[in-house]
C-alpha positions in Angstrom: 11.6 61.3 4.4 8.4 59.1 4.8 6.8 56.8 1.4 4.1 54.7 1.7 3.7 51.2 0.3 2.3 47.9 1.0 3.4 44.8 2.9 3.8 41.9 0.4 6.1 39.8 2.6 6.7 39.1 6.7 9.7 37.3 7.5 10.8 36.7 11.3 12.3 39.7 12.2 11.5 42.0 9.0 9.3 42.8 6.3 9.1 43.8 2.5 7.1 46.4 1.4 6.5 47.5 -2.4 6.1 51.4 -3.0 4.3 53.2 -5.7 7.4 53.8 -7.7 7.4 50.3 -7.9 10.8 49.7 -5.5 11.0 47.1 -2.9 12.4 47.6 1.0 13.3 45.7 4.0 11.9 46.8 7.0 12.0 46.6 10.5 9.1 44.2 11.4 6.6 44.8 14.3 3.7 42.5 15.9 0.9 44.6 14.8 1.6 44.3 10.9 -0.2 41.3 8.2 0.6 41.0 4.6 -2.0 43.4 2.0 -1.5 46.1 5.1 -0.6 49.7 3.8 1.7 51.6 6.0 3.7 54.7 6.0 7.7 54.7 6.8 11.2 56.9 7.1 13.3 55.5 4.6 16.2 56.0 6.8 14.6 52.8 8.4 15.0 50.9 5.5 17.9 48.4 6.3 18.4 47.8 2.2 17.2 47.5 -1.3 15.9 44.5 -3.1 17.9 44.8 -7.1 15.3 45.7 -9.2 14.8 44.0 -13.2 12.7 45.8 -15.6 10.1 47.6 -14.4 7.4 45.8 -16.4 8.2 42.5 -14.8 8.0 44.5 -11.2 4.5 46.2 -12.2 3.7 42.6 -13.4 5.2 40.7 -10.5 3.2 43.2 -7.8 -0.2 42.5 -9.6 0.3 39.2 -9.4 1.0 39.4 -5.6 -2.4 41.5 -4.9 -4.3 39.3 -7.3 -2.8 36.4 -5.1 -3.4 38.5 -1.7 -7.2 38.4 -2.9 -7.3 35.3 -3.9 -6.2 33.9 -0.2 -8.5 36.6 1.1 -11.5 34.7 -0.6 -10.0 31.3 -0.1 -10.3 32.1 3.5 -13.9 33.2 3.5 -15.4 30.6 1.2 -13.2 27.5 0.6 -16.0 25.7 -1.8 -15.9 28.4 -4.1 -12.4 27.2 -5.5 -12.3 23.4 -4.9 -13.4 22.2 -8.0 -13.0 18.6 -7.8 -14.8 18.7 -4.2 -17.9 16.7 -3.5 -17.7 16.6 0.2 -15.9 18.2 3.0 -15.3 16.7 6.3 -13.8 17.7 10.3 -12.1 15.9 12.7 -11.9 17.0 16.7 -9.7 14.8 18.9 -8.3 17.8 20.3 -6.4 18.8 17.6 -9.3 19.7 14.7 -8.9 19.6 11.3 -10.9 19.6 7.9 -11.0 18.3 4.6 -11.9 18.1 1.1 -12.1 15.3 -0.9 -13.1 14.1 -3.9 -15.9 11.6 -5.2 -12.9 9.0 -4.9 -12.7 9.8 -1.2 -9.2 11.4 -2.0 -8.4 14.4 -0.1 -7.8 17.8 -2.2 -7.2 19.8 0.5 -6.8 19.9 4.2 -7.0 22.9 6.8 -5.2 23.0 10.1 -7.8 24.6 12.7 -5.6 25.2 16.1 -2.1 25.1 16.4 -2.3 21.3 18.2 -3.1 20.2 14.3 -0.6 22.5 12.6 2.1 20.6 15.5 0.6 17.4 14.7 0.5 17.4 11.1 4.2 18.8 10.6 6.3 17.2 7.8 2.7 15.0 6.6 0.8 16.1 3.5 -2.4 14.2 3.1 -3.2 15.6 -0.2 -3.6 12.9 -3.0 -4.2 9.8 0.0 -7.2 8.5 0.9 -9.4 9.4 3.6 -9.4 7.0 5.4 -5.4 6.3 5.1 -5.0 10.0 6.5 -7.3 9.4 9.5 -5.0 6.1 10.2 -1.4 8.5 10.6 -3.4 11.2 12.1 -4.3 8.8 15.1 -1.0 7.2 15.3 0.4 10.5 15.3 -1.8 11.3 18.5 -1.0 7.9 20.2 2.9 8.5 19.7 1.9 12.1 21.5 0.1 11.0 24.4 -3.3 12.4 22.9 -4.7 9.1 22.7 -4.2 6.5 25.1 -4.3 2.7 23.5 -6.7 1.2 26.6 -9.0 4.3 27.1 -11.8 5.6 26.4 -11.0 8.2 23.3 -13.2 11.1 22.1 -13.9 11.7 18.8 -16.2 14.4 16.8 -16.8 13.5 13.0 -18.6 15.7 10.7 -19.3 16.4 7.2 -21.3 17.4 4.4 -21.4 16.9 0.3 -21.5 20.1 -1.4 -24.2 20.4 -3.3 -23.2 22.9 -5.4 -21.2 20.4 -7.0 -21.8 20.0 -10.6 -21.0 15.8 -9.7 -23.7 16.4 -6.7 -26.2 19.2 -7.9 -29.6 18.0 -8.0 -29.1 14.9 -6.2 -30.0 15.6 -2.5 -31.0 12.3 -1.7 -27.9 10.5 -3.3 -25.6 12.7 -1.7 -27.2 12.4 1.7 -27.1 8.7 1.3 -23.5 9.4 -0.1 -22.5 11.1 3.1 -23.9 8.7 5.6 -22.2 5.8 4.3 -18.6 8.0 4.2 -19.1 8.9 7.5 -20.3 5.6 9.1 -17.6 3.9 7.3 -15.0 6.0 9.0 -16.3 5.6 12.6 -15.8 2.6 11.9 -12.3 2.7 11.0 -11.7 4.9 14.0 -13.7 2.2 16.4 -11.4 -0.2 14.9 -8.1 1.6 15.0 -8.8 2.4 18.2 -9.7 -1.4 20.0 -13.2 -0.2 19.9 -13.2 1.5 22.8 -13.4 4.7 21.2 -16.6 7.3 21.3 -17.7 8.8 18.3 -20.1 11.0 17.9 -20.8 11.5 13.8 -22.8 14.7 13.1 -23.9 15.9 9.1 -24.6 19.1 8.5 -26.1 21.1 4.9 -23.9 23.4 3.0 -25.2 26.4 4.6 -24.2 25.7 7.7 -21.0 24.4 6.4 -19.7 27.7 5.2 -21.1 29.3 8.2 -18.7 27.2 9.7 -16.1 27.7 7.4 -16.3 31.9 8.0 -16.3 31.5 11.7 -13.1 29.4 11.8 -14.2 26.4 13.4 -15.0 22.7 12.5 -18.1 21.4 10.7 -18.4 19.6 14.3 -18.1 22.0 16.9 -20.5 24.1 15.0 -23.4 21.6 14.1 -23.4 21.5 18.3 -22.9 25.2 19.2 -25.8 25.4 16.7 -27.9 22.6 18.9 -27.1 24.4 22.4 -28.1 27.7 20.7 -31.3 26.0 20.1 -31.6 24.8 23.6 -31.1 28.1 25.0 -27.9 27.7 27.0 -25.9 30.3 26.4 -22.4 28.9 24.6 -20.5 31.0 22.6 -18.4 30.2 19.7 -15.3 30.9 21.6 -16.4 28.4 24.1 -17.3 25.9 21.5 -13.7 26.6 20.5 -11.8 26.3 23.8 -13.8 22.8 25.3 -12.4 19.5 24.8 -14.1 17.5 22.7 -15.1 14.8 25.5 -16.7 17.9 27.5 -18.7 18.6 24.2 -20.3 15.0 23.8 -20.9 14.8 27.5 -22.7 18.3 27.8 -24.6 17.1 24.3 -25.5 13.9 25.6 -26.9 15.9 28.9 -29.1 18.0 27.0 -30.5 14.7 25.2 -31.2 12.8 28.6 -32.3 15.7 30.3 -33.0 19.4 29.3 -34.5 20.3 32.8 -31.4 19.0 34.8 -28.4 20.6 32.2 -25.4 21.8 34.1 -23.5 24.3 32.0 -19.4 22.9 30.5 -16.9 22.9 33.3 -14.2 24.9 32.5 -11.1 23.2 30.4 -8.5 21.8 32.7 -5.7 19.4 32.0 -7.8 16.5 34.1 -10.9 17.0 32.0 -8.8 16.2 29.2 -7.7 13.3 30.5 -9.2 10.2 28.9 -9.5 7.7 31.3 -12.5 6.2 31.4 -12.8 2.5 29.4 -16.4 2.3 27.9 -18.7 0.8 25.5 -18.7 2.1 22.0 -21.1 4.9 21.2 -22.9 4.5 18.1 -23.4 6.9 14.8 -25.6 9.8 15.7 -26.5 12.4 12.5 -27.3 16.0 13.3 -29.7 17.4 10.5 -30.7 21.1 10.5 -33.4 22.2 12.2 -34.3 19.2 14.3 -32.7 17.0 17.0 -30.1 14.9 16.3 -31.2 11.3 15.3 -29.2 7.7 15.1 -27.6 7.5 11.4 -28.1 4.8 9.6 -26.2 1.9 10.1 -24.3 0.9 7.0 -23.7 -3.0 5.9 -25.1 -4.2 9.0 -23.2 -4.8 12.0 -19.5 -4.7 12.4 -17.0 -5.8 14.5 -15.0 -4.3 17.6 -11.6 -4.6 18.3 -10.1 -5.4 21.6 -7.2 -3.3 23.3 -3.7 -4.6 22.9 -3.5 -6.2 26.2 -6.5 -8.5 25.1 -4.8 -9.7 22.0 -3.1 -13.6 20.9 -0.6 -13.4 18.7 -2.1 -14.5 15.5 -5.4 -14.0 16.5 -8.1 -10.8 17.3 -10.9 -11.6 20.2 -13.4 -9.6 21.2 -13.7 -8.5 25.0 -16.3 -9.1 27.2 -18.9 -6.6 27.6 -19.5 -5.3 24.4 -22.9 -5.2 23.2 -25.9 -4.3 20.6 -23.8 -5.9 18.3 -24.8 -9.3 16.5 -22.2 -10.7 15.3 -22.6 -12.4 10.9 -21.1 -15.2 9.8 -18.2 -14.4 7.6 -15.8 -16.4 5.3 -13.2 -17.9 6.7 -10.1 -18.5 4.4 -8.5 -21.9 4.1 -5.0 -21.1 2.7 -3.0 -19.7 -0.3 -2.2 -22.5 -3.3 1.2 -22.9 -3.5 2.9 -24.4 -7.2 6.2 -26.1 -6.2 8.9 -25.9 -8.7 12.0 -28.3 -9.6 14.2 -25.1 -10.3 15.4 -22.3 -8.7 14.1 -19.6 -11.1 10.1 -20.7 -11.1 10.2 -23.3 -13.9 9.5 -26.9 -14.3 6.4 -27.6 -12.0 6.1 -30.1 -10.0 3.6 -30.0 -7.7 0.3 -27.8 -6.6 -1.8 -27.9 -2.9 -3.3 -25.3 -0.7 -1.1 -24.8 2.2 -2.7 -23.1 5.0 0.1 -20.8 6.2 3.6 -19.8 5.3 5.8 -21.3 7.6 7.8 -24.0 6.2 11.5 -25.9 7.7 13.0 -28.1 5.4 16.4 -29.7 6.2 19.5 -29.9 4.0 19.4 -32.9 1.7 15.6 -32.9 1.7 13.1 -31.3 -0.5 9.7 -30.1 -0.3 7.7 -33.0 -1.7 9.1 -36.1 -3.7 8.6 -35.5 -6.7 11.3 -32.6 -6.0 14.9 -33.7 -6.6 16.5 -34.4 -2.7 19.1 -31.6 -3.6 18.3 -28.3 -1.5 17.2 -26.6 -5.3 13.9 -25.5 -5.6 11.5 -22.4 -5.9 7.8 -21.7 -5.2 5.1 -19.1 -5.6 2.1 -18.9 -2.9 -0.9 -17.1 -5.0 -4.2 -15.7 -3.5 -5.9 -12.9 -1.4 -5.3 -12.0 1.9 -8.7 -10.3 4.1 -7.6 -8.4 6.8 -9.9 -7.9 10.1 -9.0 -4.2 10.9 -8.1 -1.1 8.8 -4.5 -0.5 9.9 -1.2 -0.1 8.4 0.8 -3.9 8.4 3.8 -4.4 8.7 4.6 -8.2 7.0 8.1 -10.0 8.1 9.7 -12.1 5.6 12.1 -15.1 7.5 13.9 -16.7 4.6 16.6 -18.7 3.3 17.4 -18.1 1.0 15.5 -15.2 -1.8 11.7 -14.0 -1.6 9.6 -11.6 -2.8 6.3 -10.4 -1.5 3.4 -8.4 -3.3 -0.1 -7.4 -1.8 -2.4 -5.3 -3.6 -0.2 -5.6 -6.8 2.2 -3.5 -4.6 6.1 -5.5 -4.4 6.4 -4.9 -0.6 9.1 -7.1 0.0 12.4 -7.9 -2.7 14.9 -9.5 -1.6 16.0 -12.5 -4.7 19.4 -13.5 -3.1 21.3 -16.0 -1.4 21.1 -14.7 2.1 20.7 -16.9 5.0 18.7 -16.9 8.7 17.7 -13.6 7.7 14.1 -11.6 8.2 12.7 -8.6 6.4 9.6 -6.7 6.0 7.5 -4.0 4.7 4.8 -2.0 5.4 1.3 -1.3 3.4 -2.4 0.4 4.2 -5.3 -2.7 4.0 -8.5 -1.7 4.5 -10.3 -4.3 7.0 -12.9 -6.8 5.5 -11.1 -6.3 1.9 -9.8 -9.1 -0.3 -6.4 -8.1 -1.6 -4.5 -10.1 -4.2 -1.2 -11.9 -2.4 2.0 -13.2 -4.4 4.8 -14.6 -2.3 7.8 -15.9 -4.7 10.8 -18.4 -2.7 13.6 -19.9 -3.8 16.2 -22.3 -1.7 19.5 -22.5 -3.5 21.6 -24.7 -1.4 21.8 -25.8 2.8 18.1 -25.6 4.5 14.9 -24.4 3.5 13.3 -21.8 5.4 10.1 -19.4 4.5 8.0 -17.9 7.1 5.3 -15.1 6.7 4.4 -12.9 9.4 2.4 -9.9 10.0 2.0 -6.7 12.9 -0.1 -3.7 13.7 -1.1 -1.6 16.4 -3.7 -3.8 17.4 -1.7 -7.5 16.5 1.6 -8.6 18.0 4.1 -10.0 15.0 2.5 -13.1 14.6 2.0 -15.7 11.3 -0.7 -14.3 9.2 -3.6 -16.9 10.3 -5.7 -19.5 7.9 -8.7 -17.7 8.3 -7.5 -14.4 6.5 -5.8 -16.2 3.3 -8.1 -17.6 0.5 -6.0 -19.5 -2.3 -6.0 -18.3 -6.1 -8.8 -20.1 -8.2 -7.2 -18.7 -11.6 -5.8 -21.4 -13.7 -2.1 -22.3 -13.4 0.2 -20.5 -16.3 0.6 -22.4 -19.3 2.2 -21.1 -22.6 0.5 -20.9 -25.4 1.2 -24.5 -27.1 3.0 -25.1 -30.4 1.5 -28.1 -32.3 3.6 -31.1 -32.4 4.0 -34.8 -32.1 7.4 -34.5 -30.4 7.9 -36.0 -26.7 11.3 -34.1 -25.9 14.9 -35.3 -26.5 17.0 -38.1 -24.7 19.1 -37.4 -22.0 22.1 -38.9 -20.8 23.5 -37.8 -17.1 27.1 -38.1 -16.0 28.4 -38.3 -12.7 31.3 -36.1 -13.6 32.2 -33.6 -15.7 33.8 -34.9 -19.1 30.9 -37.0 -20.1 32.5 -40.5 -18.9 30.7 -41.6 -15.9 27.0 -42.6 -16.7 24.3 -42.7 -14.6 21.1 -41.9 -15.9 19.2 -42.2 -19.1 15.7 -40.9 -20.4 13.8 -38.2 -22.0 13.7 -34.6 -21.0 10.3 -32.8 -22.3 12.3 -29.7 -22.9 15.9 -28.3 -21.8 15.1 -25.7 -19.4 16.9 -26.0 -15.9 18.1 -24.1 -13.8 19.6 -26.6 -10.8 21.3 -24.0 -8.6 24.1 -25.3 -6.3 22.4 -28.8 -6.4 22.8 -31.7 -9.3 20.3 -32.4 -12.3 19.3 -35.9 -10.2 20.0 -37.6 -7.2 21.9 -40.1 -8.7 24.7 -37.8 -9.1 26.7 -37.7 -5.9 28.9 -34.3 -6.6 26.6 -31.1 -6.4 28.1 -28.7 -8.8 30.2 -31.6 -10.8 28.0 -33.3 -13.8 28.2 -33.0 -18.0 25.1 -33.9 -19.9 24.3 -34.6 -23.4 21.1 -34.8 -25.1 20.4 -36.2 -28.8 17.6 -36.3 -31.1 15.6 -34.6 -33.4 14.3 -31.1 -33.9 11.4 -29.9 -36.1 10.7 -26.2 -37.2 7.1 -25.2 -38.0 7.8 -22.9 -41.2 10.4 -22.5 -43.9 12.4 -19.9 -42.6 15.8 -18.9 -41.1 15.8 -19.5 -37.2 17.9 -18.8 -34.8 19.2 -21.1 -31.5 19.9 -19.3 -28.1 21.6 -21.6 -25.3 21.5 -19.5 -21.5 24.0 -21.6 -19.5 26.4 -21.5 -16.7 29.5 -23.9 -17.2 30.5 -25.2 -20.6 28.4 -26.1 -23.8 28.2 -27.7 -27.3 25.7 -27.8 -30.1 25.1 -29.6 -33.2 22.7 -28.7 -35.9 22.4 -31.9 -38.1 26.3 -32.7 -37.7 27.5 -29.3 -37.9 29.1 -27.5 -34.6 26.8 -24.4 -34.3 28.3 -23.7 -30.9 31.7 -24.8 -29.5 32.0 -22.6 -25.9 33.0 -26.1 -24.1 35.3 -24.1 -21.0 34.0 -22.6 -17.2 33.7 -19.2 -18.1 31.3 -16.0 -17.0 29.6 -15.8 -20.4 26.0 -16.9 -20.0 24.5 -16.6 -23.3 25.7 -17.9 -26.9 24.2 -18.3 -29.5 24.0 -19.9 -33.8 24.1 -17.7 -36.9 20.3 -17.9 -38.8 20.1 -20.8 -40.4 17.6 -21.8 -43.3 15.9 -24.7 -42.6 12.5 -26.3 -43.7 9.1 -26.5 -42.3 7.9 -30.2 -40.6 11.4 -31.7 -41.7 13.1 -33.1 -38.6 17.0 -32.2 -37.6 19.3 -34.1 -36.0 20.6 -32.1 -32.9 23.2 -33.1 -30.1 23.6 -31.1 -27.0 26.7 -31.5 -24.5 26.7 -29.6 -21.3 28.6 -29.3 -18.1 29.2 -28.1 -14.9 32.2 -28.0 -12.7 31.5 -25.4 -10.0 28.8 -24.1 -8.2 25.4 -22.9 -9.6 24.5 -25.4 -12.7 21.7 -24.0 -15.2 20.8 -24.6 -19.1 17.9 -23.2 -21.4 17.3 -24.2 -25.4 15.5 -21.3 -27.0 15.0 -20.6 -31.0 13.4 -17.7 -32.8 12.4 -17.1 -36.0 10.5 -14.3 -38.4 7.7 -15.8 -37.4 8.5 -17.4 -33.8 8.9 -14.9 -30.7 12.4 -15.6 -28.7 11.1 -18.8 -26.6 11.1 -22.3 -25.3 12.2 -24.4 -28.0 8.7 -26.8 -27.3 8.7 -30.5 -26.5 6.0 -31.1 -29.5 9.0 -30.2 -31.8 11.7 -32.3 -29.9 12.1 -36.0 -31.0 14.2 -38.4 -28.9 16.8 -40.0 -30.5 16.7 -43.8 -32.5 
């Protein structure tokens, strides 16, 4: 018995067809069929039956499906006609060619695989939602690891593009978008000269929507079009399939023989595996812009002229040169950075600063038993943060390498790239991120030594640099004004201190003021003077002054043992080695401006030795209790 219906699915070996009466079959599949195609079949060929639901959702379900088969149909033949957010579209030829969309943030919202060398390329990598110019960086890694680029020869590239006009962001504005366009496609030759060690040749062409979607119905790239468009003009013959089938280095040489001379053009050779073959080292071509209906001219030249990148066989660690040989370009002074500032901290967590300088790269050695700079206690127990931007030369992906002992953390662009806020030893990690060359990007690095030596190192790698430590000349230090918390008035000066060499408050050694009790001394002691790291007691007296008439409430975050008094009264009685690390009082009522006695007895027995004093009240947030409202004792 033979049905008719209509193929609405191709697997591998079969296909599914959906029948007037609204049933579904598996076929048998064969090479000549395509999805929307209505065919005729025996039934006893069907090998089974799809379980059918309600019929409505079937009727509604194959409606859908031939809505969507029409829909693909027209996507096919006119993709500007559904992109909405598109402003521009773009092609790249290496030999694999592809094209894209992107939006007026140069983000791409859609891409289109043109031979089967790009659908091999791209597989398991959606560019959708990255930037243009980040996609274009995997896409020519991806041909180096494939042997489609060579690192030290000469590479062909084709660039094209156009802004749609039709755009209700672009509509009207001919000469903005042109001027648009230029810059877009200047600025990524020159991130393919520079991913590539400037050896690459580029030839940029721009074409105008019609001819884009001319290109677009034909199957091919923007590119290959805007020159089997110029050779039709010359007369000479090359069909679109031929335009298809040429490597893209045969393309740019045959153009460049029509420019030099028409009389003397030789026709393509045919594609072979040694025409294919880059292997040629050569100066850089510059920008050339196709515009319809005339000869293709030089395109302008955006933020005047830029650098070129050696190959890696030319390059210092640390450092980028450029090769001999390389000219028509003049080279402009640039900023040269002189370091990141670093703020150098008497704790282990980032608190009680000490010191501030610019230090001109991160890579420090500091021996057990020393410290960073004197005013740091000679105990192996500190912390600092490096703050500032970091300029990269190329556009590349980096990979930065973290030595350490012991914790560090790493952030560029505001991105956390590195986290690793332990106690590890002698160890090295990294991350990766995507820096645009000649831009500023804001650089935290956060370090903290607990006990032993100090160690902090920052390095960097990319295609074109060998791990090195990032230079001087690419770090600029942070001009913003050092954190400082919002002050609480006060006359206080902080509360005395008394420091024992041991642990039950017996063996003094040192006497003073301390501002405010905030520490955190790690492994180490709260002074040189005490010999046993780990082993100390402290007590603090003197008075404490609220700001308003209210009930407040005392925090103490510890590690050891602890005591307080709230004018005589034991508020907190926790005096034993235990793993609680936070106590704290019951509210308490007590009187603006009026000073309270308070005593404070600490210690520490074993290892890491830390103790904060914080307060809250209806009106004070959770904080600091502030040296203005500390008084020392007598």
């Amino acid at each position: 018995m033979l049905e008719k219906g209509i193929i609405i699915g191709i697997e591998k070996h079969f296909i599914t067809v959906l029948t007037k009466d609204n049933g579904y079959h598996k076929l048998p599949r064969k090479p000549t069929m395509y999805i929307s195609q209505e065919i005729e079949f025996n039934t006893s060929h069907i090998i089974g039956k799809y379980l059918l639901a309600k019929r409505l959702a079937l009727v509604a379900a194959a409606i859908v499906i031939i809505v969507g088969i029409a829909f693909f149909i027209n996507m096919r033949m006119d993709k500007s006609s559904f992109l909405e957010n598109t402003v521009a579209y773009l092609s790249l030829d290496i030999n694999p060619s592809l094209q894209f969309a992107i939006d007026d943030e140069e983000k791409i919202v859609d891409v289109n695989y043109l031979n089967k060398d790009a659908e091999e390329l791209m597989k398991d990598f959606a560019p959708k939602g990255m930037q243009i110019n980040e996609a274009l960086y995997i896409i020519i890694n991806r041909c180096r690891e494939k042997g489609i680029l060579k690192m030290d020869e000469k590479n062909s590239f084709l660039l094209s593009g156009s802004f749609d006009l039709d755009n209700d962001k672009t509509k009207g504005k001919k000469g903005y978008s042109n001027s648009k366009i230029d810059k877009l496609l200047n600025g990524l030759k020159s991130d393919i000269d520079s991913l590539s060690g400037g050896l690459s040749e580029v030839l940029v062409v721009k074409l105008d929507l019609y001819d884009l979607k001319a290109a677009q119905k034909k199957d091919i790239s923007y590119g290959r079009y805007a020159l089997y468009k110029e050779f039709e003009k010359q007369g000479k013959g090359i069909s679109i399939d031929d335009i298809r089938s040429f490597s893209v280095s045969d393309l740019i040489k045959a153009y460049k023989d029509i420019k030099e001379n028409n009389a003397t053009y030789t026709s393509i050779p045919e594609v072979s595996n040694s025409s294919k073959a880059l292997n040629t080292k050569a100066a850089t071509l510059m920008a050339q812009t196709y515009t319809p209906n005339s000869t293709i001219t030089p395109a302008p030249t955006q933020g005047g002229a830029r650098k070129v990148y050696p190959s890696t066989s030319d390059i210092i660690p640390g450092q980028v040169k450029t090769p001999k040989g390389i000219y028509n370009f003049t080279p402009i002074p640039e900023e040269t950075g002189t370091g990141l500032r670093g703020e150098y901290y008497d704790n282990i967590d980032l608190t009680n600063l000490k010191y501030t300088c610019i230090d001109k790269q991160i890579n420090f050695y500091w021996p057990g038993g020393t410290s960073p700079y004197k005013e740091i206690r000679n105990d192996d127990s500190y912390s600092i943060r490096w703050m500032g931007q970091i300029k990269p030369e190329m556009t590349d992906q980096y990979t930065f390498y973290a030595t350490r002992d012991n914790g560090v953390r790493l952030w560029i662009d505001n991105k956390l790239i590195i986290d690793k806020w332990n106690a590890e030893w002698n160890v090295t990690d990294s991350g990766s991120i995507f820096l645009n060359g000649g831009k500023k990007y804001d650089i935290k690095i956060e370090y903290t030594n607990n006990s032993g030596n100090g160690k902090i190192s920052l390095m960097w790698s990319n295609a074109m640099i060998k791990r090195s430590i990032v230079p001087t000349s690419c770090l600029f230090p942070s001009t913003a004004k050092l954190p400082v918390r919002a002050g609480i008035p006060g006359e206080g000066t902080g509360l005395s201190r008394e420091y024992y060499d041991n642990s039950n408050l017996t063996s003094l050694k040192l006497t003073g003021t301390d501002q405010e009790i905030n520490f955190n001394w790690g492994s180490g002691s709260p002074d040189k003077v005490i010999k046993q790291d780990g082993k100390y007691s402290i007590r603090w007296t003197g008075f404490v002054q609220p700001l308003f008439d209210e009930d407040y409430t005392f925090y103490i975050n510890y590690d050891g043992g602890v005591r307080l008094w709230i004018n005589d009264k034991l508020e907190v009685n926790d005096w034993a080695e235990t793993y609680k690390t936070l106590t704290q009082t019951r509210r308490m009522p007590l009187k603006g401006g009026r000073k309270y006695k308070i005593k404070i007895e600490y210690f520490n027995e074993i290892l890491a030795g830390k103790i904060k004093l914080e307060w809250s009240s209806h009106s004070t947030e959770r904080s600091i209790v502030p040296m203005s409202r500390l008084f020392p004792a007598g």
